[in-house]
KOLZA-191070 format. One line per 8 residues: number of its first residue (from 1); for each residue x, y, z of C-alpha. Coordinates in Angstrom, 1 decimal. Each point is the difference from the previous one (the first is absolute). Layout:
<marses>
NUM	X,Y,Z | ...
</marses>
This chain:
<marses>
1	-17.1,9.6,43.0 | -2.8,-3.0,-0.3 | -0.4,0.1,-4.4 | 2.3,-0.1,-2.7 | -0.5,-0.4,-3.8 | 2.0,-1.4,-2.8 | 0.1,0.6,-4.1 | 1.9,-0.4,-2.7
9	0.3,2.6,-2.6 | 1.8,0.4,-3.4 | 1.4,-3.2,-2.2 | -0.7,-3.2,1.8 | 3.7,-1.6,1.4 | 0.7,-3.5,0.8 | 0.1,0.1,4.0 | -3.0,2.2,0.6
17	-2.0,-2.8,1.4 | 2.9,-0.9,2.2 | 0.3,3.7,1.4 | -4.2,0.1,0.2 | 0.3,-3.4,2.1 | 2.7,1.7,2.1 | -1.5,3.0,0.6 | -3.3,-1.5,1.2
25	1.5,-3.1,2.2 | 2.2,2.6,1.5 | -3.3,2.3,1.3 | -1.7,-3.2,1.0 | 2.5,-1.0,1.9 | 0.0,3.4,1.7 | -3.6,-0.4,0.3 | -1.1,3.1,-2.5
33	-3.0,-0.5,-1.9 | 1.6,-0.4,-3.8 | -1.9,1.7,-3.2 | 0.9,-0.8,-3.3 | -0.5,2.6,-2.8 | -1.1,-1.2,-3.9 | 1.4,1.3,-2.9 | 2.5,2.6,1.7
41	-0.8,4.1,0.5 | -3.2,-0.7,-2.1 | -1.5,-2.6,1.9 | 0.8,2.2,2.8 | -2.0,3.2,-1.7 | -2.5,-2.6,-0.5 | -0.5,-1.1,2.9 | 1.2,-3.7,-0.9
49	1.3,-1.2,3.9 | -0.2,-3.3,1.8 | 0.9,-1.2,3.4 | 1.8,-3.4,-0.4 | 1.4,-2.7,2.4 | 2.7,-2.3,-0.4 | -1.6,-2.2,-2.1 | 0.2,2.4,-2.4
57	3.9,-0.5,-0.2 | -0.1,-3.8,-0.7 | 2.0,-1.1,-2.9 | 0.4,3.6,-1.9 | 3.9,0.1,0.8 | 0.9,-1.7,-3.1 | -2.4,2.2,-2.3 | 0.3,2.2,-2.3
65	-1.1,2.9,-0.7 | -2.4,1.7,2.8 | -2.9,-1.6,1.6 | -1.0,3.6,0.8 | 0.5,1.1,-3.8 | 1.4,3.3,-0.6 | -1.2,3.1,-2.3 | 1.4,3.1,-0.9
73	-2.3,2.9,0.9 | 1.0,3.5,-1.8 | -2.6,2.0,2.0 | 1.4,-1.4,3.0 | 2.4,3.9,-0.2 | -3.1,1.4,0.6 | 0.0,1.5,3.6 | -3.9,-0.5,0.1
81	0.7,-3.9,-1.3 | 2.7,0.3,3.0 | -2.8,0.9,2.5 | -1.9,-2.6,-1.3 | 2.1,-2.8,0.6 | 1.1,1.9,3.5 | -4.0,-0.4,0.5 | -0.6,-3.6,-0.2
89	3.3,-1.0,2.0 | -1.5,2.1,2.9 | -3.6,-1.0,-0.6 | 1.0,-3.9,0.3 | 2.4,1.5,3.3 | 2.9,-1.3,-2.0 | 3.5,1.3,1.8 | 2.1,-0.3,-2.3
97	1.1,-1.4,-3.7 | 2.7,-1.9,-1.1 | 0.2,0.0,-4.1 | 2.4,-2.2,-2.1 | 1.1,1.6,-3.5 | 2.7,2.4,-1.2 | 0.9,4.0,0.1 | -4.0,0.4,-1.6
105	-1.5,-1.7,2.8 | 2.7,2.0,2.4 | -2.0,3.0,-1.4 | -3.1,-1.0,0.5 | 0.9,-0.7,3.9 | 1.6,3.0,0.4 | -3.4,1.7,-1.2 | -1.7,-2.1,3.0
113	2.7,1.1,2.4 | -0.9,3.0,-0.5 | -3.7,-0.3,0.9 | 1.2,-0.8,3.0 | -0.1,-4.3,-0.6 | 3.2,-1.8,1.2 | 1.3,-1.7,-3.1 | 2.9,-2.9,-0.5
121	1.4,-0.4,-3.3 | 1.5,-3.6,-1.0 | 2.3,-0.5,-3.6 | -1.6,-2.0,-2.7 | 0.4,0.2,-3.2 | 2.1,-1.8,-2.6 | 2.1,2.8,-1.1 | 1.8,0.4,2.6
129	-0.3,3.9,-0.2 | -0.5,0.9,3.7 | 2.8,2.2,1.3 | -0.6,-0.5,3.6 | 1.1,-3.7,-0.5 | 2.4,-2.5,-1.5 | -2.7,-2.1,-0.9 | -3.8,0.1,-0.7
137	-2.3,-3.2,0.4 | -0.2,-2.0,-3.3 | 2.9,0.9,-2.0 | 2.2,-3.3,1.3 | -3.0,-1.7,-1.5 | -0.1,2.2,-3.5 | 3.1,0.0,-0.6 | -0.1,-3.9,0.3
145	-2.6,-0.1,-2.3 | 2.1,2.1,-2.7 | 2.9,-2.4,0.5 | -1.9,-3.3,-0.7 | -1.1,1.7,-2.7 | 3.1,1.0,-1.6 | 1.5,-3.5,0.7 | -3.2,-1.2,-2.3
153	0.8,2.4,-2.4 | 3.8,-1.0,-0.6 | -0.6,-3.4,-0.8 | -2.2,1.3,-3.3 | 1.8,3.0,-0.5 | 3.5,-2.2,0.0 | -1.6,-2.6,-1.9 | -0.8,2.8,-2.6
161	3.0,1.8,0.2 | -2.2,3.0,1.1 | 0.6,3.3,2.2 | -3.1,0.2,2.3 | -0.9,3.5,1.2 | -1.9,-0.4,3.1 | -2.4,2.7,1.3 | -0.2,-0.4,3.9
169	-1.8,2.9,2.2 | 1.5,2.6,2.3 | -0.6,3.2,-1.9 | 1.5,3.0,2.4 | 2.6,-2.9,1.4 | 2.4,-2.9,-1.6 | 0.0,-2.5,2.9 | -1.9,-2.6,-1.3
177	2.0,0.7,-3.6 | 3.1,0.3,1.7 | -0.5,-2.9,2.4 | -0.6,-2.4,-2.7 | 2.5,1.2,-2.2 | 1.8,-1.0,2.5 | -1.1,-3.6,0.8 | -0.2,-0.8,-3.4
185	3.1,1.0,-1.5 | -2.2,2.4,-2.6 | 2.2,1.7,-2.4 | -1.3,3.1,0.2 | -2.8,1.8,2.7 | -1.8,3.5,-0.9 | -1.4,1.6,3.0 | 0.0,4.0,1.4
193	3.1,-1.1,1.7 | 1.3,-1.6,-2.9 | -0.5,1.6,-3.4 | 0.2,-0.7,-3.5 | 3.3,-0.5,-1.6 | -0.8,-0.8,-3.6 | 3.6,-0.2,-1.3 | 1.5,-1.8,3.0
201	-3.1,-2.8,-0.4 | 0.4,-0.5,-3.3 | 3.4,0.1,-0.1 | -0.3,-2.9,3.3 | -2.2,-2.0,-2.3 | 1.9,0.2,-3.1 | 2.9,-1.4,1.9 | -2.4,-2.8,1.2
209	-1.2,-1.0,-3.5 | 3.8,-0.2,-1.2 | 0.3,-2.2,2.8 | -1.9,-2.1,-0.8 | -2.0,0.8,2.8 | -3.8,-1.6,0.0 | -2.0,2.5,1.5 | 0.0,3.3,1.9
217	-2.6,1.2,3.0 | -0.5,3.9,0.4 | -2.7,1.0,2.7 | -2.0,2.7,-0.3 | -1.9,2.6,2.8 | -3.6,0.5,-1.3 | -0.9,3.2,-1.8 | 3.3,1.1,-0.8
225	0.1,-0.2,-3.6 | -1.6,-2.4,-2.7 | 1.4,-3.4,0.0 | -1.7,-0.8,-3.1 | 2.4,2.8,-1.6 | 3.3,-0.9,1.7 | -0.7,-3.6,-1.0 | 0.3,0.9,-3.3
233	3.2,2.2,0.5 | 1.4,-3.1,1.5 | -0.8,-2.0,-3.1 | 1.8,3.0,-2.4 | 2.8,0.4,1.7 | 0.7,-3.2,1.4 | -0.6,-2.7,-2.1 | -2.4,-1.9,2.9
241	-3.3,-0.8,-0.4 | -1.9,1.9,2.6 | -3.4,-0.6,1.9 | -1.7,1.6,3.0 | -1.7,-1.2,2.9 | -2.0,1.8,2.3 | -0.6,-1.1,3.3 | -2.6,2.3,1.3
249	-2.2,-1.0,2.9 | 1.4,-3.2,0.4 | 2.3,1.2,2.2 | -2.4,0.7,2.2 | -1.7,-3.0,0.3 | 0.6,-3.6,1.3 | 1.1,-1.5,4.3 | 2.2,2.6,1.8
257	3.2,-1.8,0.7 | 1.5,-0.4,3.3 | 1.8,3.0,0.2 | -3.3,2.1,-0.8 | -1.8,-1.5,2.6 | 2.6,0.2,2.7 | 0.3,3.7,-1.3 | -3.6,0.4,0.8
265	-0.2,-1.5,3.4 | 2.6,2.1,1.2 | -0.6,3.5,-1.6 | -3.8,-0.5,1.1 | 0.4,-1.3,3.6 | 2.0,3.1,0.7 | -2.1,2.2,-1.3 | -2.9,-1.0,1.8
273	2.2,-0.2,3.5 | 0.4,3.9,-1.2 | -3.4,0.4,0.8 | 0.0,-2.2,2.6 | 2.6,1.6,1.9 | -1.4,3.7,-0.8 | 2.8,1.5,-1.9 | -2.1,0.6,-2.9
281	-1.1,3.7,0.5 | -1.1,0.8,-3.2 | 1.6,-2.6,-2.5 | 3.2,-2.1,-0.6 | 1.2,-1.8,-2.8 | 2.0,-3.5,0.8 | 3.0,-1.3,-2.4 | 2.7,-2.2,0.0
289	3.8,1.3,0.2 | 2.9,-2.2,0.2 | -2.0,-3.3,1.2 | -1.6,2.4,2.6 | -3.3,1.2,0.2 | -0.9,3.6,0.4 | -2.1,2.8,0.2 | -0.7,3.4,-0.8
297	-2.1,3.0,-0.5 | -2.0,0.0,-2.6 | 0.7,3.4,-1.7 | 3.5,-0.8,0.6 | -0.4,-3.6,-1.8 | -1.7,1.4,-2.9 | 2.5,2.3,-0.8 | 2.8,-2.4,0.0
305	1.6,-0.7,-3.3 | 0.3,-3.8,-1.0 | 4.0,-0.1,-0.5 | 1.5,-3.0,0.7 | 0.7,-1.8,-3.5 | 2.4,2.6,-0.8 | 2.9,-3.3,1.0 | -1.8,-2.5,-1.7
313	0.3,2.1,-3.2 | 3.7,0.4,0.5 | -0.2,-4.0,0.3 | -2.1,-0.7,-3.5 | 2.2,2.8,-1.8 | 3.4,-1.8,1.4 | -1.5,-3.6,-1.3 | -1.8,1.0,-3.1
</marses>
């Protein structure tokens, strides 16, 4: 094996330039010739590949975002858009691909496997969704960025004597509700793994505002119901003024903190030693359980289910 590429595919994460840095310092050491690919499986349909060096990896660690860029690419489950792709790798005698992203960009691998390219699959994305892993690259950071958020939003919302609803994302999973529920002492979270309990939560803030209690924090997963609405149910029924915030792609954005970027380098360095080594027959996907990190096969890593908030609910419910 002398080539291998790199791309990033899906929603940007704090820690994708750490793992691209990774990924090519690690095949330079090894002395492989290093491609990067631009803007993910359609910059690889298009044809959108560079050979770089190591000067290339100078001072992107603490980035956001992806120097690469990402987009998502519909066609891309297309089997003749699959060729395609296949096509270029082979035309630029590229080995093998290593992609950073979540179960979508899994997908999209497993396509290429399947055309017979050996494929490496690397966890980023801020939801934490990925269920052959404890932890994906850039939600430490997100969920950072949600909780200096929130710790804004109490000083106006206690100085108002306000209940802030606060729309955080993580549609089809709760950790980065969950987790900053959590860290900030919320007094209420609404996630799949949590739902909605009107009457309990009012009844939780109607005891607050007898208390004499200044202000209440409920986070909320994205696109589970109108905030907009409930705020106004919290205002009926509990006597608190209520306001929304939504935190969108913020999240996303800003320096990948430490434990991102140590995330990255480790996740990344073994899955290019994968290659290296020539365990990758047709594709793996690398994770992280328990501290340590591991590996599987791809089809077996994309059908793992993401499961392992279920005690960190118990823990919210038990101090709500």
């Amino acid at each position: 094996m002398q080539r291998i590429a790199v791309l990033t595919s899906g929603g940007d994460a704090p820690g994708m330039n750490a793992a691209i840095r990774t990924v090519i310092r690690t095949g330079l050491a090894y002395n492989k010739d290093m491609y990067v690919i631009y803007d993910g499986y359609r910059g690889l349909v298009e044809g959108n590949i560079k050979q770089v060096n190591k000067d290339f990896t100078q001072d992107i660690i603490n980035r956001g975002g992806t120097i690469i860029r990402s987009a998502r690419l519909k066609e891309f489950s297309d089997e003749e858009v699959q060729k395609k792709a296949a096509r270029n790798l082979r035309d630029y005698d590229i080995d093998a691909l290593v992609a950073i992203g979540g179960d979508g960009t899994y997908r999209g691998l497993a396509a290429l496997a399947k055309q017979g390219i050996k494929v490496v699959g690397i966890p980023g994305t801020i939801d934490n969704d990925v269920g052959s892993t404890d932890q994906t690259i850039g939600f430490a950071t997100a969920l950072n960025t949600i909780c200096e958020c929130v710790d804004k939003l109490k000083d106006t919302s206690s100085s108002h004597q306000r209940c802030s609803l606060v729309e955080v994302m993580g549609r089809h999973c709760g950790d980065l509700a969950l987790f900053s529920a959590l860290a900030e002492g919320a007094e209420g979270v609404i996630c799949v793994e949590h739902k909605l309990k009107e009457d309990v939560l009012f009844k939780r803030l109607r005891k607050m505002k007898t208390q004499k209690k200044d202000h209440a924090i409920i986070i909320v997963s994205e696109n589970l119901l109108d905030i907009n609405e409930l705020a106004k149910r919290v205002e009926e029924e509990t006597g608190f003024t209520a306001r929304t915030e939504v935190l969108g792609r913020l999240q996303r954005g800003g320096t990948p903190c430490a434990e991102d970027r140590i995330l990255a380098a480790r996740l990344s360095a073994h899955a290019v030693k994968l290659l290296i080594d020539g365990k990758v027959e047709t594709g793996r996907i690398v994770g992280i359980r328990n501290n340590l990190v591991v590996d599987y096969d791809i089809e077996e890593a994309i059908n793992m289910k993401h499961e392992h908030t279920h005690g960190l609910r118990d823990l919210i419910e038990l101090l709500e």
